[in-house]
VOPALO-524448 format. One record per residue (C-alpha): residue number from 1; residue in one letter; z, y, x. Coordinates in nm, 2 decimals, always signed. Layout:
BEGIN
nr_rest_zz_yy_xx
NUM_a_Z_Y_X
...
# end
This chain:
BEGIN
nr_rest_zz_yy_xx
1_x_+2.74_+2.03_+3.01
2_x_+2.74_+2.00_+2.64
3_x_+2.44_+1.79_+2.40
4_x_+2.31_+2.05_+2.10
5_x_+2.36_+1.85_+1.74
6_x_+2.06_+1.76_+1.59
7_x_+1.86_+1.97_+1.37
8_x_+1.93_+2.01_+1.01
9_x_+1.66_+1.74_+0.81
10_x_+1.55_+2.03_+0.59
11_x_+1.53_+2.35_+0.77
12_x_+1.51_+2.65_+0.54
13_x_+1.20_+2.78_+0.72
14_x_+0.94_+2.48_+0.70
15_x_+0.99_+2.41_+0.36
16_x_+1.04_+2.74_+0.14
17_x_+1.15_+2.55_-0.18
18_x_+1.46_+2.50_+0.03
19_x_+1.75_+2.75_-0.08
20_x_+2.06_+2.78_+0.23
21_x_+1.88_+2.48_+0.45
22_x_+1.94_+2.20_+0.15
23_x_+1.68_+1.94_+0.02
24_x_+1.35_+2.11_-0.09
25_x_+1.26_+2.12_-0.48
26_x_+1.02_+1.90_-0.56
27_x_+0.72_+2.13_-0.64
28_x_+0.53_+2.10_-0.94
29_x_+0.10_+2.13_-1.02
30_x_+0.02_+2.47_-1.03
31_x_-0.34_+2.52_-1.29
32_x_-0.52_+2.87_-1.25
33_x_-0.79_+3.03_-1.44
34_x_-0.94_+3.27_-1.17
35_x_-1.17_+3.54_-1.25
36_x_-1.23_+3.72_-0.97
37_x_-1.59_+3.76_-0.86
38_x_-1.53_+3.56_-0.55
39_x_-1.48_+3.23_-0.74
40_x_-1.84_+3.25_-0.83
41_x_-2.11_+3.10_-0.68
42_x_-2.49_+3.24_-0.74
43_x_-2.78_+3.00_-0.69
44_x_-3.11_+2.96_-0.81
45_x_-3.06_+2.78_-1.15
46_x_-2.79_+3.01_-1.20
47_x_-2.44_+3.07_-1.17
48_x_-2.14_+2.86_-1.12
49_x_-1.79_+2.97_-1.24
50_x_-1.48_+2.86_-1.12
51_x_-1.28_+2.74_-1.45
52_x_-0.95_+2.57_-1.37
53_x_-0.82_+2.57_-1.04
54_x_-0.54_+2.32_-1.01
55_x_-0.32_+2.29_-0.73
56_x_-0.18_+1.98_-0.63
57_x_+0.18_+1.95_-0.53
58_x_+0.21_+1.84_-0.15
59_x_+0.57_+1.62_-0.14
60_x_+0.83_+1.68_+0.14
61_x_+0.91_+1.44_+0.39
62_x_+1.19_+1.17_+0.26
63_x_+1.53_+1.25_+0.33
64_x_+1.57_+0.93_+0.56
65_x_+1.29_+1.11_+0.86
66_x_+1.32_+1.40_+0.99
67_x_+1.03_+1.66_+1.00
68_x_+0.86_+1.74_+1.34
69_x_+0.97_+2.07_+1.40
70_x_+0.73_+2.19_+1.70
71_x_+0.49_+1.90_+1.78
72_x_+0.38_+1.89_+2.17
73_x_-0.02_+1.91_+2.15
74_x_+0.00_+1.73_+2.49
75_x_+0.23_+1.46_+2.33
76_x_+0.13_+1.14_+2.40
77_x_+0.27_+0.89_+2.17
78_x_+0.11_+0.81_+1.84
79_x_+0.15_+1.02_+1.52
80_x_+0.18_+0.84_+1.23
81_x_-0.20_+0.87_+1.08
82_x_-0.23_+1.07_+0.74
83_x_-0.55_+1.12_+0.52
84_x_-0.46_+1.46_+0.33
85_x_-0.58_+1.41_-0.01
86_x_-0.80_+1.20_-0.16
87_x_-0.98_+1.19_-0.50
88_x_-1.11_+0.91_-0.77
89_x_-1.19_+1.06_-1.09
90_x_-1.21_+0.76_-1.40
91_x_-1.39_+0.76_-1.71
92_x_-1.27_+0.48_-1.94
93_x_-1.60_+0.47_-2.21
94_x_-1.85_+0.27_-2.10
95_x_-2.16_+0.46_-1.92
96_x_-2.45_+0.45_-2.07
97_x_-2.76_+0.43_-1.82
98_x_-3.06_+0.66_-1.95
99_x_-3.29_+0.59_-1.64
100_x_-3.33_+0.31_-1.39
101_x_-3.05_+0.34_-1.06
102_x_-3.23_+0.14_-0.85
103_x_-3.56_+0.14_-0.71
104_x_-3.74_-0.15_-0.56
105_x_-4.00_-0.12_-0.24
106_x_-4.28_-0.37_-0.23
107_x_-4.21_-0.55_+0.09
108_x_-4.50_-0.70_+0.29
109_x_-4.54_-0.88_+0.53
110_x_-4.62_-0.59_+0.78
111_x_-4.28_-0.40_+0.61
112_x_-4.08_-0.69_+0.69
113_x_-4.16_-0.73_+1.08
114_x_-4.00_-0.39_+1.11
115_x_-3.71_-0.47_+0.94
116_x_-3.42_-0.63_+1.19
117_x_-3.37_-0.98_+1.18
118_x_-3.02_-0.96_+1.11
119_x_-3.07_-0.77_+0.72
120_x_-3.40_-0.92_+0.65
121_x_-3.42_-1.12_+0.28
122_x_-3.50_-1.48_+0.34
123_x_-3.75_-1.63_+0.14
124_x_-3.58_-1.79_-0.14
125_x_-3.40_-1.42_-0.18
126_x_-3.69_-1.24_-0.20
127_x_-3.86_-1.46_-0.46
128_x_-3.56_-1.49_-0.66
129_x_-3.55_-1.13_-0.69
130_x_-3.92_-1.11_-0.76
131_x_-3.87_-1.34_-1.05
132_x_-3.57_-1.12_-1.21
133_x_-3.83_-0.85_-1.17
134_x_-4.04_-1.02_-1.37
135_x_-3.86_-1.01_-1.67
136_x_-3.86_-0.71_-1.73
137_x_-4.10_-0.40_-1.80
138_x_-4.15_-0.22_-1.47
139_x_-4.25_+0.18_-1.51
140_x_-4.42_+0.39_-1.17
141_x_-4.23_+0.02_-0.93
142_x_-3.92_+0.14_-1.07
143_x_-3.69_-0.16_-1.09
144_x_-3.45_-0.14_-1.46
145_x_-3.07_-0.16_-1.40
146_x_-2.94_-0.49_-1.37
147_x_-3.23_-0.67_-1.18
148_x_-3.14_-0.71_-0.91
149_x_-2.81_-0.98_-0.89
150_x_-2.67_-1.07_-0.57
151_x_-2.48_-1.40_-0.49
152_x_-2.07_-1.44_-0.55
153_x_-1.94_-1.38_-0.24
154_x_-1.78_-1.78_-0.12
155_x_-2.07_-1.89_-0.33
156_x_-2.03_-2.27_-0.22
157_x_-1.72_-2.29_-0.13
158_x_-1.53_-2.53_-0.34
159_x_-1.27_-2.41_-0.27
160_x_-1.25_-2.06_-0.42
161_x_-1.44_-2.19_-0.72
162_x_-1.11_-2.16_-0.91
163_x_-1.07_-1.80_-0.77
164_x_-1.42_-1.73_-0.89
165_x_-1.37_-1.82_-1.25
166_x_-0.99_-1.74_-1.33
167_x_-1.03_-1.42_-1.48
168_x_-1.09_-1.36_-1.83
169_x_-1.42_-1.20_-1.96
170_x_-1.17_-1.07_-2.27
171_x_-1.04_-0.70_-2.15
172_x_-0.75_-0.75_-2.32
173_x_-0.68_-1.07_-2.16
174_x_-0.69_-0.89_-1.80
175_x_-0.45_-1.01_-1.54
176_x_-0.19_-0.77_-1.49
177_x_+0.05_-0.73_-1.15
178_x_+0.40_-0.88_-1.23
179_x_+0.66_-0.64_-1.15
180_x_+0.73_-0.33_-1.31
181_x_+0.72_-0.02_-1.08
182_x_+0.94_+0.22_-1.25
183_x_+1.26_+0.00_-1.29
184_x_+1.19_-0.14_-0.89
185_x_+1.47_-0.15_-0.67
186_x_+1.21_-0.18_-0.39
187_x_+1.25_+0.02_-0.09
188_x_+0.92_+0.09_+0.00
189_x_+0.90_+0.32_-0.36
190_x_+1.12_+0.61_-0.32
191_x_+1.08_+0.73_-0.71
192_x_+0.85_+0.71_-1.00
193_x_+0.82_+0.98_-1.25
194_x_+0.64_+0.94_-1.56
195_x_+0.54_+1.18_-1.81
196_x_+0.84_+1.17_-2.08
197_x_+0.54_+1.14_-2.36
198_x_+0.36_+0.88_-2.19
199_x_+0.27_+0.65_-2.48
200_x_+0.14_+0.96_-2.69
201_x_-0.09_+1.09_-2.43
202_x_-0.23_+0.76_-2.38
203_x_-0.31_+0.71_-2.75
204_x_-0.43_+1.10_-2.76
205_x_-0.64_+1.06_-2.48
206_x_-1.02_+1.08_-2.55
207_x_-1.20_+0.79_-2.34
208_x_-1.52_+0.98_-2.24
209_x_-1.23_+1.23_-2.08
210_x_-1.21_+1.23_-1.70
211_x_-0.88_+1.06_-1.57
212_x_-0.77_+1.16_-1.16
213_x_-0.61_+0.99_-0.94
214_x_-0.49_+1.10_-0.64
215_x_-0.28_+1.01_-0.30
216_x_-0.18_+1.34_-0.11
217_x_+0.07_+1.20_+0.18
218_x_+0.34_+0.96_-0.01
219_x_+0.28_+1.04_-0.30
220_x_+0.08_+0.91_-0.56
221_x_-0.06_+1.15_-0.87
222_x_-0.24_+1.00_-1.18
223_x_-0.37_+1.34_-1.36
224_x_-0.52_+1.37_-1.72
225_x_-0.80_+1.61_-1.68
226_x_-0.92_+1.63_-2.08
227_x_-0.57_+1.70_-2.20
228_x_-0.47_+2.10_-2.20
229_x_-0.21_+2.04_-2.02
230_x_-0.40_+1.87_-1.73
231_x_-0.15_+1.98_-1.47
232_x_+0.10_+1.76_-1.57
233_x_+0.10_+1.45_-1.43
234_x_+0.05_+1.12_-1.64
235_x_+0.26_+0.94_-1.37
236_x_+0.40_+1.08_-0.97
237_x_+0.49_+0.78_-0.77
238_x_+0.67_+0.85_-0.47
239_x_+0.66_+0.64_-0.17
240_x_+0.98_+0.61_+0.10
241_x_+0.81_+0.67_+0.43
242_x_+0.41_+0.53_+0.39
243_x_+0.17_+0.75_+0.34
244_x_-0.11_+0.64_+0.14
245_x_-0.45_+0.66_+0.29
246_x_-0.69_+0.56_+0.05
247_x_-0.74_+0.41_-0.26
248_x_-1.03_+0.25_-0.51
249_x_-1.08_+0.17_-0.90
250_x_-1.23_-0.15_-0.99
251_x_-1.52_-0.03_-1.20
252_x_-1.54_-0.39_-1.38
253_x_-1.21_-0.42_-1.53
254_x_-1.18_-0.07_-1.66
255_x_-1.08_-0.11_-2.05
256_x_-0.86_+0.12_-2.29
257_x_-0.58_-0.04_-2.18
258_x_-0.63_-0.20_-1.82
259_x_-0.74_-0.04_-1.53
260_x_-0.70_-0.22_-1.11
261_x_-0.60_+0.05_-0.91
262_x_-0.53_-0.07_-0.51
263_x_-0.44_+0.20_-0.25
264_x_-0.41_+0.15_+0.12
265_x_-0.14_+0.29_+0.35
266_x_-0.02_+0.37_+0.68
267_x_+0.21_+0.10_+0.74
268_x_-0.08_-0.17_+0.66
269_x_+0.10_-0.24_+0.30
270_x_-0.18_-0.26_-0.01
271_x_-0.07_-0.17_-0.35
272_x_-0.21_-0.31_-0.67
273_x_-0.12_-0.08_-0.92
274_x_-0.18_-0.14_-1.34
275_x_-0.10_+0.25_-1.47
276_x_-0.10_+0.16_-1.86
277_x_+0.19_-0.09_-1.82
278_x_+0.33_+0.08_-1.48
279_x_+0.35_-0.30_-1.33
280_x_+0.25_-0.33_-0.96
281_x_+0.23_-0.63_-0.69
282_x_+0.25_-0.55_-0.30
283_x_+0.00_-0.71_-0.10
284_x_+0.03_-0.76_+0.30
285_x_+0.40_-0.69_+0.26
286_x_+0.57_-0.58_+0.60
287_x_+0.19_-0.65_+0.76
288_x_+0.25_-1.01_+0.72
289_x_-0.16_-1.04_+0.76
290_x_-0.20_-0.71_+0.95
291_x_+0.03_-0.41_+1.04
292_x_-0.20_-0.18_+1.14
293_x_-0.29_+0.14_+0.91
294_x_-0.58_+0.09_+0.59
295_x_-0.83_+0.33_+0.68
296_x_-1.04_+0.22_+0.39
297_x_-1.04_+0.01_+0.07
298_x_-1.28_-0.08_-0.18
299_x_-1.35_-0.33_-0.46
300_x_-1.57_-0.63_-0.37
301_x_-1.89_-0.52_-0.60
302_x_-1.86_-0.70_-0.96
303_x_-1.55_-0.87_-0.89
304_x_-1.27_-0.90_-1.06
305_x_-1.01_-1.03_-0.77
306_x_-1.10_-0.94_-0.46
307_x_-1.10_-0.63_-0.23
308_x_-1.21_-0.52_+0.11
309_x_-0.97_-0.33_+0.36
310_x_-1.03_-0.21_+0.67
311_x_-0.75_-0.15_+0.93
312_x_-0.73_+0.08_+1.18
313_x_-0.76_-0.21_+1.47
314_x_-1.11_-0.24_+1.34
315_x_-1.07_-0.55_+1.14
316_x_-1.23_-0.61_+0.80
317_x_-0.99_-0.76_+0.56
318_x_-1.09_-0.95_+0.21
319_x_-0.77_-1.01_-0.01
320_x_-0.72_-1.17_-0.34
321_x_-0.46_-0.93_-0.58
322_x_-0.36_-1.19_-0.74
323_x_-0.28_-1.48_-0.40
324_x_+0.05_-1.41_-0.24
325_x_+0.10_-1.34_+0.17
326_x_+0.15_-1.57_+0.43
327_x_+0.16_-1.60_+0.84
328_x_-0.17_-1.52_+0.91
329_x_-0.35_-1.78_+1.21
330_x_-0.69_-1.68_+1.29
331_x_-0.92_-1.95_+1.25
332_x_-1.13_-1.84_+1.51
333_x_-1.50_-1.92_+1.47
334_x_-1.74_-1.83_+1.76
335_x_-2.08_-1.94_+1.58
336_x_-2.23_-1.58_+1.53
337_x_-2.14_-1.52_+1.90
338_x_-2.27_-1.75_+2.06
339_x_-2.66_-1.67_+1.91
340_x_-2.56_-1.35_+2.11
341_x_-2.79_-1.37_+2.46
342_x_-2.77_-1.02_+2.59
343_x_-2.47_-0.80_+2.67
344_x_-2.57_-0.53_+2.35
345_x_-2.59_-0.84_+2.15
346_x_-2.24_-0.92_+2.21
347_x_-2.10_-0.58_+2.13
348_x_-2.20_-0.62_+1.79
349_x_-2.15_-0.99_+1.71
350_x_-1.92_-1.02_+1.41
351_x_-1.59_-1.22_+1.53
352_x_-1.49_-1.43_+1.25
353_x_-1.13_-1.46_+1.24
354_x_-1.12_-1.67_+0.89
355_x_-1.45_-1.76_+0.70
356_x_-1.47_-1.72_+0.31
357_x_-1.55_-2.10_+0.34
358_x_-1.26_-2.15_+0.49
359_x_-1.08_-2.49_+0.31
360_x_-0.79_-2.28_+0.32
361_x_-0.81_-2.00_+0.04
362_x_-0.41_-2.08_-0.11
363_x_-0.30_-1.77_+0.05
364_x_-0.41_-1.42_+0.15
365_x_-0.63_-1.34_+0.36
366_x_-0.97_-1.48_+0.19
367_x_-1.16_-1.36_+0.46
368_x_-1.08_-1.17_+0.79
369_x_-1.35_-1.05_+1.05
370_x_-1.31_-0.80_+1.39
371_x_-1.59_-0.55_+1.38
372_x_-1.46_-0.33_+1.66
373_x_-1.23_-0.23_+1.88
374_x_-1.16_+0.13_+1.78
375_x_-1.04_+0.24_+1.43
376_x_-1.29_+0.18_+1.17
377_x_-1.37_+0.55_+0.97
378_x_-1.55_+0.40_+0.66
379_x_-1.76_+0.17_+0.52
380_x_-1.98_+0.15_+0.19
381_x_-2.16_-0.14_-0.01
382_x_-2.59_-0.13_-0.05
383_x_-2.70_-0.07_-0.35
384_x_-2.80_-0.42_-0.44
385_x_-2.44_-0.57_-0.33
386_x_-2.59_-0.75_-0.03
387_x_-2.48_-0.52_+0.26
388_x_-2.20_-0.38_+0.40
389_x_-2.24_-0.03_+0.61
390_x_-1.92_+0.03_+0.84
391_x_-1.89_+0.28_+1.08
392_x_-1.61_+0.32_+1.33
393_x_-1.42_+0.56_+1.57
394_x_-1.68_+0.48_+1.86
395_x_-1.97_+0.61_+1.73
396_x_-2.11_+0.33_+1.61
397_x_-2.26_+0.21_+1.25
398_x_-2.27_-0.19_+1.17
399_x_-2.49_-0.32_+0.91
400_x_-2.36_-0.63_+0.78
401_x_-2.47_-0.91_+0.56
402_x_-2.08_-0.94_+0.42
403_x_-2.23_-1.28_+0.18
404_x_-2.37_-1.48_+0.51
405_x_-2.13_-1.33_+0.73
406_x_-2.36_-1.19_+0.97
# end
């Protein structure tokens, strides 16, 4: 009885850049100009061309794993989770807003019996908002941009009252993260390859052009798509073994020379990520506060500081960039359970595992609540910055009121 030797890491016939069985070639963007009548699309108001078709590189595996070479369907242990690719395009000029965003229903008295309990304005709310209404010209109930102004989220908390106010309103006084990620000896970042004309692009670039950015696997992609040569990259970060699931641009702190970039991956590591200066700062290192996979990230609307993650265990996560980890302790707070009477009620009752009033805000988490117990898909903000939407892996969608906490 003999044992076979292990598989070669790279075998020749899963990855074809790989000559004789040795390490693939990295592969590079590949940008098409089809013609052909099937990359047209008829419709009514006309017809739609297909102009540039860019392909993005997909990277191998790193060198340290080995690639599944025939994966049991019947398997059951637990594949590491991937998201493909994922997309954020960036605009640096400032938009300008030629009709109202946001429209405003007149909510009686009848209306607001129908609504549930649980998302319903209180009083002071609704005539706070009537009274930013007020100020300004109103055409056909449409409410103009910028009406409507939700609370801070921690509003009263003394606490974060330093958090609240640290950042500078000067865009060239924006906080940057500390370390820089091209000279990191890190091991989480596996290599970082910037455009050899960097600095000239940036100064070339127009700033009503579209920047991309993208995460396809372990890789990160940050794509000029104004210059000609829109298939090169600006900057390729490539991670060691997390893949990186999701990511979001602050849309408040966007300036010719700044931009907040987080991204979420499978490991449960955030990273903040400043692409003019290439500096970057890892948040829930190791899954000090949670190991379980970022399904989801977003910027807390108009803040400068804090995000929302949520994890694959089907908590919701509010981090500071800028506050460094520690143990996490839940501070568990059973308040919005116990109002629940009846067994449905309970399903849904928000568990609060640290409040954003919480006296203890020196450290990451800000806030930490367990919505479900399956994986949680998604989640988006309301309009008027008030709500949270999240929907998760067991069919269900949760409308939250993030700023009470309910």
């Amino acid at each position: 009885m003999f044992v076979l030797p292990p598989p070669p890491r790279y075998p020749a016939a899963a990855y074809p850049g790989a000559a004789g069985g040795g390490p693939p070639i990295e592969t590079n963007n590949i940008l098409t100009h089809p013609t052909s009548p099937e990359h047209q699309l008829v419709v009514g108001e006309g017809t739609y061309i297909l102009r540039d078709d860019l392909h993005l590189a997909t990277p191998p595996p790193h060198p340290s794993e080995a690639p599944i070479h025939n994966p049991n369907p019947l398997a059951t242990t637990i594949s590491p989770p991937t998201a493909g690719t994922k997309l954020s395009l960036l605009v640096l000029a400032p938009r300008q807003l030629s009709q109202p965003q946001l429209y405003r229903v007149d909510t009686t008295n009848s209306t607001r019996s129908q609504v549930p309990p649980s998302i319903q304005e209180s009083p002071h709310e609704g005539q706070s908002q009537a009274s930013d209404t007020a100020s300004h010209t109103k055409t056909n109930g449409v409410a103009p941009p910028g009406t409507f102004h939700a609370p801070v989220f921690g509003e009263g908390n003394p606490h974060l009252s330093v958090l609240n106010g640290k950042d500078s309103k000067d865009p060239l006084k924006r906080r940057k993260p500390k370390s820089n990620i091209i000279k990191s000896n890190s091991s989480f970042v596996s290599r970082v390859i910037p455009h050899e004309a960097l600095s000239r692009r940036l100064q070339e670039h127009d700033p009503s052009g579209l920047y991309a950015f993208a995460n396809i696997n372990r890789a990160l992609q940050w794509l000029d798509l104004s210059s000609p040569s829109k298939e090169e990259h600006m900057t390729k970060i490539l991670f060691t073994k997390a893949h990186a699931l999701c990511h979001d641009i602050n849309p408040i702190t966007k300036c010719a020379n700044h931009v907040d970039f987080i991204m979420g991956f499978s490991t449960g590591d955030i990273i903040w990520y400043e692409p003019m200066s290439q500096k970057y700062a890892r948040i829930n290192k190791n899954g000090a506060i949670n190991p379980s996979p970022i399904s989801d990230i977003r910027w807390l609307p108009n803040n400068e500081s804090l995000f929302l993650a949520a994890h694959v265990d089907g908590t919701l996560v509010v981090y500071d960039k800028e506050k460094e980890d520690a143990p996490f302790v839940a501070e568990e707070r059973a308040a919005s359970s116990e109002k629940a009477s009846s067994e449905s009620e309970r399903k849904v009752a928000l568990q609060i595992k640290k409040s954003v009033q919480s006296k203890s805000q020196k450290t990451n988490p800000v806030a930490c609540w367990k919505v479900s117990n399956s994986k949680i898909n998604a989640f988006a903000f309301s309009p008027d910055s008030r709500h949270l939407a999240v929907v998760s892996e067991d069919g269900s969608l949760r409308i939250i009121d993030f700023l009470k906490e309910q």
